[in-house]
N, C-alpha and C positions, 0 to 999 in steps of 0.2 A: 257305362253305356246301358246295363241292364235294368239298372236304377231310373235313368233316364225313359226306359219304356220303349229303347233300340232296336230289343230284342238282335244283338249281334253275333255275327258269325264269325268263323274264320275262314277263310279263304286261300287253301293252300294251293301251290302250282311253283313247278321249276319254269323260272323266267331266261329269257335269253335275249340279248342284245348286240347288235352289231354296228362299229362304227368305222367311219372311215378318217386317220388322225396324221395329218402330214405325211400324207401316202403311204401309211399304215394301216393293219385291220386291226384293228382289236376287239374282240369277243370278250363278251362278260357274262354271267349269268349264276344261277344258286337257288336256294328254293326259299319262298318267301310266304309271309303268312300274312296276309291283309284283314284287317278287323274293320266288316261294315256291319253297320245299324241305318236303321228306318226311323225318323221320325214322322207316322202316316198324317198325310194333310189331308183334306174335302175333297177333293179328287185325284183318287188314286192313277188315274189315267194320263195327269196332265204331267208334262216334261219334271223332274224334280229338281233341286236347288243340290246341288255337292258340297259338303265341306271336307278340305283334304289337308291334310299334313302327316307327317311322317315319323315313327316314332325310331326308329336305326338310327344309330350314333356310327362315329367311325371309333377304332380301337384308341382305348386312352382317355376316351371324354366324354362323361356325364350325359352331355349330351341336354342340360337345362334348357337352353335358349334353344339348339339347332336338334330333335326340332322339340322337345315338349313342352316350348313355351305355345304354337301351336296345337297341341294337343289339349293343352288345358284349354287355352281361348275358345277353342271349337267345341268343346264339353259344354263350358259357360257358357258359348252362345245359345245353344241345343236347348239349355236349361231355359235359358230367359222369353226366349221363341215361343217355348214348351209354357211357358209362366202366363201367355196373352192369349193362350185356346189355339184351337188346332188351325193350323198356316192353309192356303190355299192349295198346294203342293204338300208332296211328299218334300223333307227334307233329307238325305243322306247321309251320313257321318263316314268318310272312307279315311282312316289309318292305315298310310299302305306303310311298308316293310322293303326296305332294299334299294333307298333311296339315294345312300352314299355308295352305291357297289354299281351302281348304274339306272337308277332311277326303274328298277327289276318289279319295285310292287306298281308301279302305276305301269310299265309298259303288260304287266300281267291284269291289270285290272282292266283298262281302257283299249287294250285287242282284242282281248277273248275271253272276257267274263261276261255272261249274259244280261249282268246287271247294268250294263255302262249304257245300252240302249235307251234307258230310262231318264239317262240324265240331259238336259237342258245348258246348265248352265254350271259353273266352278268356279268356286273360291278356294283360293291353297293358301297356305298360310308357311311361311320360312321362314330362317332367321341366318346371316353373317356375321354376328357380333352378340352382345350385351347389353346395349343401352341406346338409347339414340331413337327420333323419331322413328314409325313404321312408313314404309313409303309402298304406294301401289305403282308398280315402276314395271309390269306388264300385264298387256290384255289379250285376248284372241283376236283374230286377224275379223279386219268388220267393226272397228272398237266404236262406230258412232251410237248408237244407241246403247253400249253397256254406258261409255261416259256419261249419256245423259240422267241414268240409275245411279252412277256415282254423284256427279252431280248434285241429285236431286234427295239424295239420302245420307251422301257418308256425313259422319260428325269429327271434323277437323280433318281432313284428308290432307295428304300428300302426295303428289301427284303431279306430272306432265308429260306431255308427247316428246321429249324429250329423254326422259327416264325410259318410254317402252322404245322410241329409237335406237338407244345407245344398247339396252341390253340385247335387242335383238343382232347386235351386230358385235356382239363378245362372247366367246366361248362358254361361259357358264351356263350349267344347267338346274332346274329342278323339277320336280314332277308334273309343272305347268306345263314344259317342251312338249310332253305328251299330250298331255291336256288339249296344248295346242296345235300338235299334228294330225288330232284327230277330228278339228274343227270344228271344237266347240267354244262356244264364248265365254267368257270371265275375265275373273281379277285375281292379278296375282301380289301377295302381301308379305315384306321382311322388312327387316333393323338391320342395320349394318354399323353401325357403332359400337364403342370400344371391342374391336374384332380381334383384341389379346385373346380374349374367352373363346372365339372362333376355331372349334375343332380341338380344343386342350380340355387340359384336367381341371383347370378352373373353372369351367362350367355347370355349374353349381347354381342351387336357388339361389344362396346368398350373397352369387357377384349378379343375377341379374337381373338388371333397374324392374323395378316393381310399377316406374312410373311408364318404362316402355311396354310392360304386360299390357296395363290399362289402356294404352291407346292400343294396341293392338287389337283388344276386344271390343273401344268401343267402334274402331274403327270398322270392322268386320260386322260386330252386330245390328248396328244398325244398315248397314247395306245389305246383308244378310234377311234380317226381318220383311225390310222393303222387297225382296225378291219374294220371299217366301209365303209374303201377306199378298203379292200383288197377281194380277189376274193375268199377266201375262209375261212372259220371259224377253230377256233384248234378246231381237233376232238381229244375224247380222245385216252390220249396214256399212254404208263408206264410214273412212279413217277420220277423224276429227283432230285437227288442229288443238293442242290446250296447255295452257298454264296456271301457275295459282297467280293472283295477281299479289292480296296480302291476306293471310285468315283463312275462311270457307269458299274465300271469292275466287269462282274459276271462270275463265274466259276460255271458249273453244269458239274453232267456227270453221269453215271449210277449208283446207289448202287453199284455194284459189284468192281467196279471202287476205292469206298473204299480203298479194300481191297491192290491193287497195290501202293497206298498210303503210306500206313499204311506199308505198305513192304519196300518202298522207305524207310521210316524214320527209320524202324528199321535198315536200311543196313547202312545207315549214320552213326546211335548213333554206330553198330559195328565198323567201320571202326573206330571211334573216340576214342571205348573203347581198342579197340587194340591196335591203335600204344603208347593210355595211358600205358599201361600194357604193352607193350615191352622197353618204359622210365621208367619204373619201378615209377608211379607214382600213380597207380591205386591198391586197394587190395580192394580183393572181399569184406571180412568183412566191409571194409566203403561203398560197395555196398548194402548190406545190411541194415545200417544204415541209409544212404541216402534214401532209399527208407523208412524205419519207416518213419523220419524226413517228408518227405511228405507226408504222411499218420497224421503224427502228425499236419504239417499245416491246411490239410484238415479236421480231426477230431475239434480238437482244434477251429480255426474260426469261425468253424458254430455254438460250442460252445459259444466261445465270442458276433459272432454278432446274436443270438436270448435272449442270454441276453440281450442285449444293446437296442432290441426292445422291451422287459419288463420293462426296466427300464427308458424308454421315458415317463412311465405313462400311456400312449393312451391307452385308447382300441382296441378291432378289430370289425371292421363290418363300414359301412356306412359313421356313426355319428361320431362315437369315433375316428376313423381314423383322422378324418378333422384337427385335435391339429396338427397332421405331416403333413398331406396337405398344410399348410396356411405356413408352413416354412419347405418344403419339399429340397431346396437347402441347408441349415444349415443340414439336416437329414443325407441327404446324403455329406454331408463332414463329419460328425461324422464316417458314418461308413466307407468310404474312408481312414481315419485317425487311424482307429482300424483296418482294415483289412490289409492294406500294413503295417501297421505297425507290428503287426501280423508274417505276410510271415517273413519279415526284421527280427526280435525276433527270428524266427526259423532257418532262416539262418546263423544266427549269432551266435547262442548254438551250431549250428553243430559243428561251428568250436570249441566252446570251451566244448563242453561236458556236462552240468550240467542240472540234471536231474530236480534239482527247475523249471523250466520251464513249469511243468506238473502241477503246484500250480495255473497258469495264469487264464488259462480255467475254472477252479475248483473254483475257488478265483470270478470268474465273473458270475458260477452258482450259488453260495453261497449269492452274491448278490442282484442279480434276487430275488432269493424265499425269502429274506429277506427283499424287498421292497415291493413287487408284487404278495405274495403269490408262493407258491408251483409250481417249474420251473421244471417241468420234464423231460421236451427234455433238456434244456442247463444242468442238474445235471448228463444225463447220458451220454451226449457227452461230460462234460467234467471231469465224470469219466475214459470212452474211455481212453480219451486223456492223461490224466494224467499216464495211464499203458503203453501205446506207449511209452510217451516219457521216463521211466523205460528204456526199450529198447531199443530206438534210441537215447538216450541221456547220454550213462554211462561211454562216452569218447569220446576224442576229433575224428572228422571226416576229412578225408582229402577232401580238396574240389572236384578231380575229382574222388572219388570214390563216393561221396556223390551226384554231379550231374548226375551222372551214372545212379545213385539210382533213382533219382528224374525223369529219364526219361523214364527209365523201365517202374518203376511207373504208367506212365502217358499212356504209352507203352501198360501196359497188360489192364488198364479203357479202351482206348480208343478202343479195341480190342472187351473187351465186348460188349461195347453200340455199335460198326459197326454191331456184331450180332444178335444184339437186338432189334436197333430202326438207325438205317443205314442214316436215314435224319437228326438227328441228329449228328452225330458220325466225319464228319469234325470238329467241334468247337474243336473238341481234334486234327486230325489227320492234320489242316494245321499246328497249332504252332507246334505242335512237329516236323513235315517236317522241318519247319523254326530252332528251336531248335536243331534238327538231323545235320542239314547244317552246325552251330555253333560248333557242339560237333566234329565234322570232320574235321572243318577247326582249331580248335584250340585245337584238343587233347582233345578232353573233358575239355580244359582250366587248366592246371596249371598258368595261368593266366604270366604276366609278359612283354613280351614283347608288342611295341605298336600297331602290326598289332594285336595281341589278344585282346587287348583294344578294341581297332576300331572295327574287325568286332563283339565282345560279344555287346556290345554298339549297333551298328546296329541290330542285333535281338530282343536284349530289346526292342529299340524303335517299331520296325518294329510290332512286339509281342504285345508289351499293345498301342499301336495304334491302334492296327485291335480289340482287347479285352477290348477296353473301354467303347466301344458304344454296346457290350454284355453286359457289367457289369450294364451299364447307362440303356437298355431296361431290363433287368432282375429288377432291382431297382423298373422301373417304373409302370412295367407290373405287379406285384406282390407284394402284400404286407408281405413278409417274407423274411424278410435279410438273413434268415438262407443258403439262394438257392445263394446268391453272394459269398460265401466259394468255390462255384464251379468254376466261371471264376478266381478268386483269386488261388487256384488250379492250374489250367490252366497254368495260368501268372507266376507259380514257374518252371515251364518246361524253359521257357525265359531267366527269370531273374536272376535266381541263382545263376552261374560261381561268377557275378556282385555283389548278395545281400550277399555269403557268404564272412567276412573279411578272412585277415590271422590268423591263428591260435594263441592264446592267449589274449591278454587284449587289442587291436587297439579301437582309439576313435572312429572306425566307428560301433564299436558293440552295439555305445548306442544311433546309429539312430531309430532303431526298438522299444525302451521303449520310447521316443521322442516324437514318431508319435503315440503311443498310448496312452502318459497321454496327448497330443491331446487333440484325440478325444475323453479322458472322457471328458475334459474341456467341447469342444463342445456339448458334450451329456446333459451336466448338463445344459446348455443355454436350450437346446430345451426342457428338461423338465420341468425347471422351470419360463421359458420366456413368459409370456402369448406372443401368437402370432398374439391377434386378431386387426382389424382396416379395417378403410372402406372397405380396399380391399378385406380383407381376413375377412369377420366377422365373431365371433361366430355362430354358428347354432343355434335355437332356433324352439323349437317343443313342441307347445299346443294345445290344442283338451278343445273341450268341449262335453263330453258324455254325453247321455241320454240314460238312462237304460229303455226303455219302459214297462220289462218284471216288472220292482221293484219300476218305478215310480219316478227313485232318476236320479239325476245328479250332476257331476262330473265336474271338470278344471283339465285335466291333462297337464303331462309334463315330458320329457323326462329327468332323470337322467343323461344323459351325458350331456346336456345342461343344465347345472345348474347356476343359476345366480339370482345379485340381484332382474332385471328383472323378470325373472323367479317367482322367490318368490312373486314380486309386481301382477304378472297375476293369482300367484293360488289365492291369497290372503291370504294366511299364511307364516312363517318360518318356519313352523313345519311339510310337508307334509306327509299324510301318503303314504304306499306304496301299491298299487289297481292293481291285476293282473288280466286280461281279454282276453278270448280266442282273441277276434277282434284284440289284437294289440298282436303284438311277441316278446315285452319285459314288464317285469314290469312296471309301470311309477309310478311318483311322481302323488299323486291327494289331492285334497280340494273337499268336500263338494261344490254343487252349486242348486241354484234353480231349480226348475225340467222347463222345457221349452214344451209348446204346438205345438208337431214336428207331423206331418202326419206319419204312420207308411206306410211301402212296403202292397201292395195287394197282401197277395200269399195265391193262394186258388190248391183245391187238386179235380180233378172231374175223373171219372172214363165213360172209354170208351167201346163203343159198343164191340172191339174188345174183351174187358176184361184189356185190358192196362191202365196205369193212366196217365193224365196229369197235370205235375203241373206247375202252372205261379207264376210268381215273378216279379211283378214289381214294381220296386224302387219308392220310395217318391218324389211329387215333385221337382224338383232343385237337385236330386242326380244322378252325375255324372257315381257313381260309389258304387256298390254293391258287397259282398262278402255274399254268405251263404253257410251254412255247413248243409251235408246231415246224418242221422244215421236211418239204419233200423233196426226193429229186426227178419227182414226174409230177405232171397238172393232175391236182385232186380237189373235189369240189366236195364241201361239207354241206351236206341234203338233212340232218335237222341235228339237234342237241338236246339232246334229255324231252324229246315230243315233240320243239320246237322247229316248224321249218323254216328252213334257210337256205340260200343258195350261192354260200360264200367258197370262193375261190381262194384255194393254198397254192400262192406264185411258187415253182420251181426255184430252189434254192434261196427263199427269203422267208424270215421267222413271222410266223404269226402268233400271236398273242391271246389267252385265253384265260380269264380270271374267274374263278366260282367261291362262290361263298355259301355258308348256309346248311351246307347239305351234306350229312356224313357220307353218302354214297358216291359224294362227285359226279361230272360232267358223264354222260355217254354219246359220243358224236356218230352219228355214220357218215360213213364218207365215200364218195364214187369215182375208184382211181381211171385213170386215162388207161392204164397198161399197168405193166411190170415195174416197180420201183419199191424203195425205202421209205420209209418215217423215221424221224428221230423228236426223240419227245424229251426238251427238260421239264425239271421241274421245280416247283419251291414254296414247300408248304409251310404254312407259320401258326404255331402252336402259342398261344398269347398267355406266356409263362414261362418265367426261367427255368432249367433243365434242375430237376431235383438232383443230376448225378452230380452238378459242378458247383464249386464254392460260392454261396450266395455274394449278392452285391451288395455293397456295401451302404450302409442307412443313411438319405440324400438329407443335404444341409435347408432349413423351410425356405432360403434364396433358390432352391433347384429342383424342378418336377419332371416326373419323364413325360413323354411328348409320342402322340401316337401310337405306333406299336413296338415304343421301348418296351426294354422286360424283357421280350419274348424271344422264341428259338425257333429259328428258320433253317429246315433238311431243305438240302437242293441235292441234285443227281440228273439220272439221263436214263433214257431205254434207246433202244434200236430194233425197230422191225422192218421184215422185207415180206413182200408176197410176188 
């Protein structure tokens, strides 16, 4: 940055955060050191350009991709900015600090650093993974004139109102939230592919794609420049409607705009339905059915494919996940292979009528809860499903009354979600426009001649072209196949004319059962495949606890990572099972020698005002502290380490407070109601094994630890009264 002519500083301050988590509080906070630089523009007056990303890793991981793939991008932008003469603006370089612990350097830079005044506008820069397209998948609230800056600058983007819908409506966070709490405009920019690398020890230069670096930067730099060169910043404006169509081509236009859409394609699917029905090829009754039958695909698949992620084996959450991470392309050709296959299966009963069909679904819940314990979402979708296809399956369907059905269908979803959630609501209303065009130009298809061929062909293509790289970020972005039923859904609007045969016994009816004993094939590799090796190693996660309060210690270890290993580090095969507020699963434990660990200093003093202060700070060499608060009178916490606040400790229910960063620890005051107790655990984690106890044993290169293995976690208690 100095190089650069940044001229940077650092930026220190104990940050503090408060949130509110399934009727939980949890406090977070630590001291954090933020690295900004100037790059000074023409006018130093005018709003500046931000570029942000974060250099804090969490424990255990490099931290390559998440975030100093970021870090460098933003360096190289700065440079190349810096390489065209000085920018019309000041541009900013903000490196904030404390980004995994609670996003502590940006809520420290963006409330009360005097610099934040300055800024305009923000570009962040994150990353989920290793490899894989960058996608700009959030903007600040107002996005119509930032899009038209993207627009009108990015090089290759990716991008839709779809991606800022969805995220804004999922729990993850990054230093954008702020960004965007503080209502300022921008773009927000990460990779979420191969997400093995995500928060592990693999995360290293050398796993990550050097070809997602480059689009990262080129994607940033030139929207970057264009801000920086340009004479005036997006202010905010209304929300714009947008997607890629194919390439750099984006289409936005207003919500309301929808709606004109959505009117186009239903005048299409008319005009298709008509002249069907004056050929006397169309009868309502297979409009009906037709539309079950799509209701049964969509029922039905989501059915099959949350079975089929039960019956992977995996877990869900973090750890467990990683079995499908490490063979994440075999994962998804399984479900590739059971979902089209799927649609095909339905298509293809249409035409011949039989109700078995409804056994599929049911037949794969049945499964599920028979491997994996009690499936209750895939037992009642493919209950659902099983009664639909009663319905839409009790005779043979003609095909253009059937596609009819099917677009209807698709017709009155997409009608709702435009009224609903409107940024959303193309991913329905271009294929069906596209779909609409098909049903028009060929009659709704009675199929047969070759210009019908040709143009139904063109739509499919055209259709699961633009819906594949939905289907592929739905996949990626989410760990619940159940949600890929939707763009598969979609994709029957398209492909139907095509996926339905003719009517009776055709060998193309037994594409669709084909493509699904597939994908069990494939399924069955990925759950019984171990998946591990250099690259992709098992997880491995031990701890050596020290119970201060009882004097005893522990070798634990995580049950998902179970292994021979494993077993060699607790020192038994037999472990017991040790559950402990400090950690949020059960784990496997051994008995271990108790170890001479400093405990935290946390004392409780009472102030002039009548307030009380209380310090905590952590034991030597720990990084990182968690303590939990319980009183038995109402106490209100008035600030934390400078910070104020005015959080509430409910009587008799723990509250949660995590610090990192800072050898001194937390100092909270607090303002009791009256007369009562505190009680304070704690659990500090020194990220190193205990020099006193016999080292662990040297991991096989199939096995890497994972987070804050290795290390030694003191827990205990105080008790004060006033």
């Amino acid at each position: 940055m100095a190089e650069l002519g940044l001229e940077p500083q650092v930026h220190r301050d104990q940050a503090f955060a408060v949130e509110q988590i399934a009727g939980r509080t949890i406090m977070a906070g630590g001291l954090v050191e933020n690295l900004l630089g100037v790059l000074p523009g023409r006018d130093r007056t005018a709003p500046a350009l931000a570029l942000v990303a974060h250099y804090d890793s969490v424990a255990g991981s490099p931290g390559a991709a998440d975030d100093a793939a970021g870090v460098a991008a933003i360096l190289e932008t700065v440079r190349a900015i810096r390489a065209r003469g000085a920018p019309a603006r000041d541009v900013m370089v903000l490196i904030t600090d404390g980004e995994e612990a609670g996003l502590l350097g940006a809520r420290s830079f963006f409330q009360r650093d005097p610099m934040r005044g300055r800024i305009g506008f923000v570009m962040n820069l994150e990353a989920r993974g290793s490899a894989g397209r960058v996608l700009m998948f959030q903007t600040g609230a107002g996005n119509g004139e930032t899009l038209e800056l993207l627009r009108r600058s990015a090089q290759r983007p990716s991008s839709s109102s779809l991606m800022v819908f969805i995220y804004e409506h999922m729990p993850n966070d990054t230093d954008f939230n702020v960004v965007r709490a503080a209502g300022l405009p921008g773009l927000n920019y990460a990779f979420i592919g191969r997400q093995f690398d995500y928060h592990s020890a693999t995360s290293i230069p050398a796993t990550l794609n050097r070809g997602t670096l480059q689009d990262l930067g080129d994607q940033v730099l030139s929207t970057a420049a264009a801000a920086a060169f340009a004479p005036t910043l997006p202010a905010p404006a209304p929300d714009a409607v947008y997607g890629q169509v194919f390439g750099d081509i984006i289409w936005a236009y207003p919500p309301t705009v929808g709606w004109l859409v959505l009117a186009l394609a239903a005048g299409l699917i008319g005009i298709g339905a008509w002249q069907a029905r004056r050929a006397g090829a169309l009868l309502w009754i297979d409009v009906a059915r037709g539309a079950g039958a799509a209701l049964f695909a969509l029922v039905g698949s989501a059915a099959v494919l949350n079975a089929a992620r039960r019956l992977t084996g995996a877990g869900f959450g973090l750890t467990d996940q990683r079995w499908l991470l490490a063979q994440t392309h075999r994962w998804e050709v399984a479900l590739l292979l059971l979902s089209l296959g799927f649609l095909l299966l339905a298509a293809a009963t249409s035409a011949r009528g039989r109700r078995a069909i409804g056994l599929v679904p049911l037949a794969a819940a049945l499964a599920s809860s028979a491997v994996g314990g009690l499936d209750t979402l895939s037992l009642a979708l493919g209950a659902a499903a099983g009664l639909i296809a009663v319905l839409a399956f009790w005779r043979p369907t003609h095909r253009p009354g059937a596609w009819t059905g099917v677009l209807l269908a698709a017709l009155a979803v997409a009608a709702l979600v435009q009224a609903l959630a409107p940024a959303a609501a193309y991913i329905f209303a271009w294929p069906l426009l596209l779909a609409g065009a098909g049903a028009a130009l060929t009659a709704v298809s009675a199929r047969g001649s070759r210009f019908c061929l040709i143009a139904l062909a063109g739509v499919a293509a055209v259709g699961l072209g633009w819906l594949g790289p939905l289907a592929h970020l739905t996949y990626l972005g989410l760990d619940q196949p159940v949600l890929l039923a939707l763009p598969l859904w979609i994709a029957a609007a398209v492909v139907w004319p095509l996926a339905q045969p003719e009517e009776g016994a055709p060998p193309s009816r037994l594409v669709g059962p084909i493509l699904i004993v597939a994908g069990v094939a494939v399924l069955l590799f990925v759950r019984l495949d171990p998946p591990w090796d250099a690259r992709t190693p098992q997880p491995s996660y031990v701890l050596y606890h020290m119970d201060q309060d009882a004097g005893r210690a522990w070798r634990l270890s995580d049950p998902a990572g179970r292994s021979a290993w494993a077993d060699t580090a607790l020192g038994t095969d037999t472990p017991q099972t040790r559950s402990h507020w400090a950690f949020p699963a059960a784990l496997e434990a051994a008995p271990a020698p108790p170890i001479d660990q400093a405990a935290p200093a946390i004392a409780l003093e009472r102030l002039a005002s009548g307030n009380l202060r209380l310090r905590a700070a952590p034991p030597p060499g720990a990084r990182m502290m968690t303590i939990r608060l319980r009183t038995n009178t109402p106490v209100t916490v008035l600030a934390a380490s400078g910070w104020a606040t005015d959080t509430p400790l409910k009587p008799g229910a723990w509250t949660r407070l995590r610090w990192e960063g800072d050898p001194h620890g937390p100092v909270l005051v607090l303002k009791p109601a009256g007369p009562g107790g505190l009680e304070v655990r704690y659990a500090a984690t020194i990220e190193r094994w205990p020099a006193q106890a016999p080292p662990l044993p040297p991991r096989p290169d199939d096995l890497a630890p994972f987070m804050a293995s290795d290390s030694t976690v003191v827990t205990g208690s105080r008790r004060f009264t006033w």
